[in-house]
Every structure is written in C-alpha cells, then in structure tokens.
C-alpha positions in Angstrom: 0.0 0.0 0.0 1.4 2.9 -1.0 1.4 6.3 1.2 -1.2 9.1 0.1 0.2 11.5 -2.2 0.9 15.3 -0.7 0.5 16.3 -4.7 -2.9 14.2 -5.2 -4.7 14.3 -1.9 -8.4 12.6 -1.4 -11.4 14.8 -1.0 -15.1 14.3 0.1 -15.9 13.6 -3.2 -13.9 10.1 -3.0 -16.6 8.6 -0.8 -14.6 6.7 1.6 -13.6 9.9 2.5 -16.7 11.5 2.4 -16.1 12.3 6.3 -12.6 13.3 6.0 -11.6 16.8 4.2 -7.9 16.3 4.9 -6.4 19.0 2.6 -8.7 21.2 4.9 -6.5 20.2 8.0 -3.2 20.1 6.6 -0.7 22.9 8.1 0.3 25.0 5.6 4.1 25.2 4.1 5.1 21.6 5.6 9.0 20.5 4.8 10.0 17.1 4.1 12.3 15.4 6.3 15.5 14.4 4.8 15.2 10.6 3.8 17.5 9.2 6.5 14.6 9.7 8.8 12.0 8.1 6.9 13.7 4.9 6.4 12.0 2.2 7.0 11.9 0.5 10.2 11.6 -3.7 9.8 10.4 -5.8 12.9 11.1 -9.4 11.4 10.4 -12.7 13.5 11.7 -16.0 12.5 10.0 -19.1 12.4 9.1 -20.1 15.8 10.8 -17.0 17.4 8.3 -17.0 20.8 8.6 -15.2 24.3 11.0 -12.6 25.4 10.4 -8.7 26.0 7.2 -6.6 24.6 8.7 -4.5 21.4 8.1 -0.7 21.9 8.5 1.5 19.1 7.8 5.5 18.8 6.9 7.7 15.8 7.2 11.8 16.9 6.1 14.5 14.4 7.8 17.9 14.3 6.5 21.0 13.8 6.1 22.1 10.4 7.7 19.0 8.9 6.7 16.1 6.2 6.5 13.1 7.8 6.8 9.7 6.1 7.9 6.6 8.5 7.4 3.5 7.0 6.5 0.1 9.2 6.8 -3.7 8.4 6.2 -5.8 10.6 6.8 -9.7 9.3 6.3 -12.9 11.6 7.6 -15.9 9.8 5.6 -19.8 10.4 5.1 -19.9 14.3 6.7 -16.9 15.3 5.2 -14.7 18.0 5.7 -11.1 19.0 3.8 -8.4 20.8 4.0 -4.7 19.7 3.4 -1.5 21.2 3.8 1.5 18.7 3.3 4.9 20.6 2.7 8.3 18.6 3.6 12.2 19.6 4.6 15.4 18.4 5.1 19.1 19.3 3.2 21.9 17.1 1.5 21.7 13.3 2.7 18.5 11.7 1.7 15.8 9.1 2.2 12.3 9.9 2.0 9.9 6.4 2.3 6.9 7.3 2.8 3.4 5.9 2.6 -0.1 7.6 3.0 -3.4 6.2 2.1 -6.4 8.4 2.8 -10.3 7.5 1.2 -13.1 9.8 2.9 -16.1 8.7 1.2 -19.9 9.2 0.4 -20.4 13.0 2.1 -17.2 13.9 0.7 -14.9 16.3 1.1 -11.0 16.6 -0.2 -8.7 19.3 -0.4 -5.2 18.1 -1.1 -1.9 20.9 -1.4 1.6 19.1 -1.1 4.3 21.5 -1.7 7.7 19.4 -1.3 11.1 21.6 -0.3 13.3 18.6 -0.5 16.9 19.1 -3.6 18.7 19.3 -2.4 20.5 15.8 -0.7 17.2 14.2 -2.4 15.9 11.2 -1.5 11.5 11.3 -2.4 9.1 8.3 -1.8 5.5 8.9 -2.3 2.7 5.6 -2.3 0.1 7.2 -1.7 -3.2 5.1 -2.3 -7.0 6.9 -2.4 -10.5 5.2 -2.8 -13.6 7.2 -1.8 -16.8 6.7 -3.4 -20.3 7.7 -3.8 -20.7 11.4 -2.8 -17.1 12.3 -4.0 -14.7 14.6 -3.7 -10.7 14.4 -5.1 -9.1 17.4 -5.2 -5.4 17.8 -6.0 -2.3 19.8 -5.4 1.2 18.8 -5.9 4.1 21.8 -7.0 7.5 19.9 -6.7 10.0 21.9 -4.4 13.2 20.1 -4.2 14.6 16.7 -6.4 17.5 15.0 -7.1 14.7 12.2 -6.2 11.6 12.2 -6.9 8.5 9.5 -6.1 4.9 10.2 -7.1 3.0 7.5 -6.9 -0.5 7.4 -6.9 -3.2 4.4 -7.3 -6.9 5.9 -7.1 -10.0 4.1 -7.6 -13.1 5.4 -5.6 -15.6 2.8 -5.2 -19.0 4.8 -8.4 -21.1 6.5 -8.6 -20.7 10.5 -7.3 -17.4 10.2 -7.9 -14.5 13.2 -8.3 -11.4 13.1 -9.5 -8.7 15.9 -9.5 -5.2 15.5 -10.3 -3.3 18.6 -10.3 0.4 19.2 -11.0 3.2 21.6 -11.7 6.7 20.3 -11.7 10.0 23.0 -11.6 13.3 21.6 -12.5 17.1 22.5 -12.5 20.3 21.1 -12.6 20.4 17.4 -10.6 17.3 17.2 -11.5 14.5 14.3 -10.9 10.6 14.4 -11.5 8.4 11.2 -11.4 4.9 11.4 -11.9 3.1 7.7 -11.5 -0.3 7.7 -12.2 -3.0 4.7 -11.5 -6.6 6.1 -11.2 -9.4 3.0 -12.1 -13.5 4.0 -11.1 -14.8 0.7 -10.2 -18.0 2.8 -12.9 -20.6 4.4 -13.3 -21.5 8.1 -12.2 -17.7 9.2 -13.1 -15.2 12.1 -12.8 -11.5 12.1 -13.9 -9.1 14.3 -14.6 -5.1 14.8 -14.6 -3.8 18.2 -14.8 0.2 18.3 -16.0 2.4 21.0 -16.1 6.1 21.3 -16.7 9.5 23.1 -16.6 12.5 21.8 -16.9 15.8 24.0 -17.6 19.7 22.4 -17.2 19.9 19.0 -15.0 16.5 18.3 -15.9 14.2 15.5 -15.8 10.5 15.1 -15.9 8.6 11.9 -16.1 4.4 11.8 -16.3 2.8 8.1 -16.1 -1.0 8.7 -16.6 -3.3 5.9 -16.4 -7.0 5.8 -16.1 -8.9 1.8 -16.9 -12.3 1.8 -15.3 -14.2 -1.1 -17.5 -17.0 -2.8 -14.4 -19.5 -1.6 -14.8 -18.3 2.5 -17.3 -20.3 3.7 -17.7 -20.9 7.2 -16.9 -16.9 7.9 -17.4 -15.4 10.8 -17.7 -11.9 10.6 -18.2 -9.6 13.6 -18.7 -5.8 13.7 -20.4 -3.4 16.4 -19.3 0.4 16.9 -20.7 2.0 19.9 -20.2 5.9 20.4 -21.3 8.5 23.3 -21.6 11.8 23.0 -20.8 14.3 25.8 -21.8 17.3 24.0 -24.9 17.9 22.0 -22.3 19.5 19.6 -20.1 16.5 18.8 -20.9 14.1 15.9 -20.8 10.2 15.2 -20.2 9.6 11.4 -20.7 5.3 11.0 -21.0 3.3 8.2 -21.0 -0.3 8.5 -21.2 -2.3 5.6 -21.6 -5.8 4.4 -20.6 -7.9 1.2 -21.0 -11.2 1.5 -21.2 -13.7 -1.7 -20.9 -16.9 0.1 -23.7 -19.0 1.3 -23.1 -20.8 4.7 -21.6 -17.7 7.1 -22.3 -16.1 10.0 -22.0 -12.3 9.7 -23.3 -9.2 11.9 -22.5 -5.9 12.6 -24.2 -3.0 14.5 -23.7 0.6 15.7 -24.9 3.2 18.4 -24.7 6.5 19.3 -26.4 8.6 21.7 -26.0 10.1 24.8 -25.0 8.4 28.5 -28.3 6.8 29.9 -29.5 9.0 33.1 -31.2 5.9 34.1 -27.6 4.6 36.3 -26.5 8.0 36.8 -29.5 8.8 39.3 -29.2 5.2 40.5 -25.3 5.4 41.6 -26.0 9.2 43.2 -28.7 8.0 44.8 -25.9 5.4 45.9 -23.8 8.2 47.4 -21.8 9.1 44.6 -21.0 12.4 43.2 -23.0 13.3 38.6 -19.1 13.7 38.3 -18.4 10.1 39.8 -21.4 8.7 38.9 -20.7 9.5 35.0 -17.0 8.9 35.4 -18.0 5.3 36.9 -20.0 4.5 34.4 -18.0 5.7 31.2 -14.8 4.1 32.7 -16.8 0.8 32.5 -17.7 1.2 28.9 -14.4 2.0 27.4 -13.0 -0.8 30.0 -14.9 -3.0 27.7 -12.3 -3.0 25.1 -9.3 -2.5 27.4 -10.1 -5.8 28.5 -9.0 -7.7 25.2 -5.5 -6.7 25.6 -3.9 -9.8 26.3 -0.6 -8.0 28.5 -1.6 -7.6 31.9 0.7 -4.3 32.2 -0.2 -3.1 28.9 -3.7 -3.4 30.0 -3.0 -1.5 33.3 -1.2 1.2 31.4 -3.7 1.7 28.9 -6.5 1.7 31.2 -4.6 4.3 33.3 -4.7 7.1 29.7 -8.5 6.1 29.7 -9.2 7.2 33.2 -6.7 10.2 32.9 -8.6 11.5 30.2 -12.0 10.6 31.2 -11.2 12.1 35.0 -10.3 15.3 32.7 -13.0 15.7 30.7 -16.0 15.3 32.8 
C-alpha cells in the first residue's frame, strides 16, 4: 500500500472519505524530512521465534515538517511477537504513514497503538495486513491526540482458520477528528474476524467508523463480527458510521451493529442515589464502557497502562 500523495490528496468527493476533508487540516508550508529519517523500520520474527520482552516503538512528528515513517512488521511460520507503537509530536505536523504487516502460518502477533499526537498534528496511517493459515492478528489502537487523524486498514484473510481482531477506543474534545476506515477481505474458508470500536466524543470532536467486511464466494464458514458503539458528551459532537456488508458466500455467520447517543441517566441517578457524586457517577460509568475493550489486551501491564490514559482522560473531561 502505498502512502497518500501530498501532490494528489483525497477529498469528500472520493466517498470513503466523504467524512474526511484532509487537505482542509493540513498545516500550511510543511518541509519534508530528509530521507535518513524516513527509512523504513523492519520488525522481522523467524520461524518459531516465541517469548521474550514486549517491542516498543515510537513515531514523533515535528512541527512544520513532512513526515513519512514507513512500518513492516513480518512474523515468519510460528513466530510470535507483541508490539506497542506509541505516537507524539510538538506543534502543526503531518504524519503519512505506511505499515505493512505479515502473519505467517500459526504465527501470532499482538499489536497496541497508543496515538497522543499533538492537538495541531495531522497523522495518516495505511495500514496493510495479510494472514496466513492458522494465524492470529489481534489489535488495539488508543486514539486520543491529533487535530485529524486516519487509520485505514486493508485486511485480508488468505489461509483457513485465520484470526483477526480489530479493537479500538476513540476519546476526543475540542474540534478534534478521528477516522477509522476499515475494509477486512475472508477470501479463505473456516475464518473469524472481528470489529470492536468504541467512542466519546466531547464539544465539537468528530468520530468517523467505516467497517466493511467482503466475503469471497471461496470463505465459507466466515465469521464476521462488527459493532461500533459511540457516546456523546456534547450535544455538539458528531458520530459519522457506516458499517457495511458484502457477502457472496452461502453458509456464514456475519453481523455488525452501531450506536450513538448520549450516556443513559437511568444509572446515573441510581449510583448518586448510591452516594456518589454526577461527576463520579458519569466517570463510573463511562470508565466501564471504554473498559470493555481494554479488556481484550492480552498483557496484563499493557492493560493497566492503557486503562490508566482512559481514566486520565475521562477524569479530565467530565
């Protein structure tokens, strides 16, 4: 997959961006960074490589600068690895990003995305995943910086009893905007995918989720999974979903779903009534609903740490 183009950006008017005005959001007068910093950075895993230490790596965007960091990420046959790729900046930035994952046969790969860009940084992530018989890609991405942010994900599921899991937590303020796009390909029988987003969205912040599943005639026995929930904290902030379906086998088992609204009052008077303060009570009960996607990471302390930025940020904004 190759990087968007700064000469040839996407507009509305290419409807899977129809949400997304990114030449609107770009900082003016960006400068490329010299080469030798965009180099791309190769995680490669042999074949039956398993254990040792959780891989961090970190992408930082500088003010007024061209970014282009490209990611592989390749697990040979049996290989195991788990990843945790973290994002910042300073100041008005652009973040165009590549990433290229191979599962290999029975491997198993583990992916955390942390992304606290700056509230002026502009970060687009194409994100490219094949799987292989037997494998599992599990993920979770924490959203919580950037003025715009993409991550765009193509998934193709090539080898039977193939696993995938997207997972994702979305919390933005001000005027920020989060686009998640995601087209996920079972051209292989005897598969399971599945699409796990949540979100909230405070003043004038804007969420975007664009899931879609293809079935290939040859998947049968797919199992397709896909449910976006949102709340909004403002009467200001906007959900964007689209969930779609495209399915041209016969014998599968496909769903997907989406929500938004606001946080149910019904609890809130229940847990004041309880003793607790609106601000606790709300707190209480948002923490739960975010916590039910922390709880798919895998890591214990990755878990912790993540769950930590949720309640730092929820703590914050209510």
């Amino acid at each position: 997959m190759n990087a968007l183009s700064p000469q040839n950006l996407p507009t509305p008017k290419d409807e899977t961006w129809k949400y997304t005005n990114l030449p609107k959001a770009l900082p003016a007068d960006l400068v490329a960074t010299p080469d030798v910093d965009e180099q791309e950075i190769v995680i490669h895993k042999n074949g039956g490589e398993v254990g040792g230490k959780t891989e961090d790596i970190l992408f930082t965007g500088v003010a007024g600068t061209l970014h282009s960091p490209r990611l592989k990420l390749v697990l040979e046959e049996g290989a195991e690895l788990t990843l945790v790729e973290y994002h910042t900046g300073e100041g008005a930035y652009w973040k165009n990003m590549t990433t290229s994952i191979i599962v290999g046969a029975n491997a198993k790969l583990h992916h955390i995305r942390i992304q606290e860009d700056s509230d002026q940084g502009v970060n687009t992530n194409l994100v490219n995943i094949a799987l292989a018989q037997d494998s599992v890609y599990d993920a979770l991405t924490l959203n919580t910086g950037g003025k715009l942010t993409r991550h765009e994900i193509h998934a193709c599921l090539n080898g039977p009893n193939a696993e995938l899991s997207l997972n994702g937590i979305n919390l933005l303020g001000g005027a920020q905007h989060g686009d998640t796009t995601i087209l996920i390909e079972h051209k292989a029988p005897h598969c399971r995918s599945n699409q796990f987003y949540r979100s909230i969205l405070d003043e004038k912040a804007r969420g975007v989720f664009q899931g879609k599943v293809h079935v290939h005639q040859s998947a049968q026995k797919t199992d397709g999974y896909q449910l976006s929930n949102a709340i909004l904290l403002s009467p200001e902030a906007e959900m964007d979903t689209k969930p779609e379906l495209e399915i041209y086998a016969d014998d599968v088992k496909c769903s997907h779903g989406a929500t938004t609204g606001q946080l149910d009052e019904e609890p809130v008077f229940y847990l004041r009534s309880r003793g607790l303060s609106e601000k606790q009570a709300r707190e209480l009960l948002i923490q739960a609903f975010v916590d039910e996607v922390v709880d798919k990471i895998v890591d214990e302390e990755i878990r912790g740490s993540v769950r930590e930025k949720t309640g730092q940020w929820l703590n914050k904004a209510l």
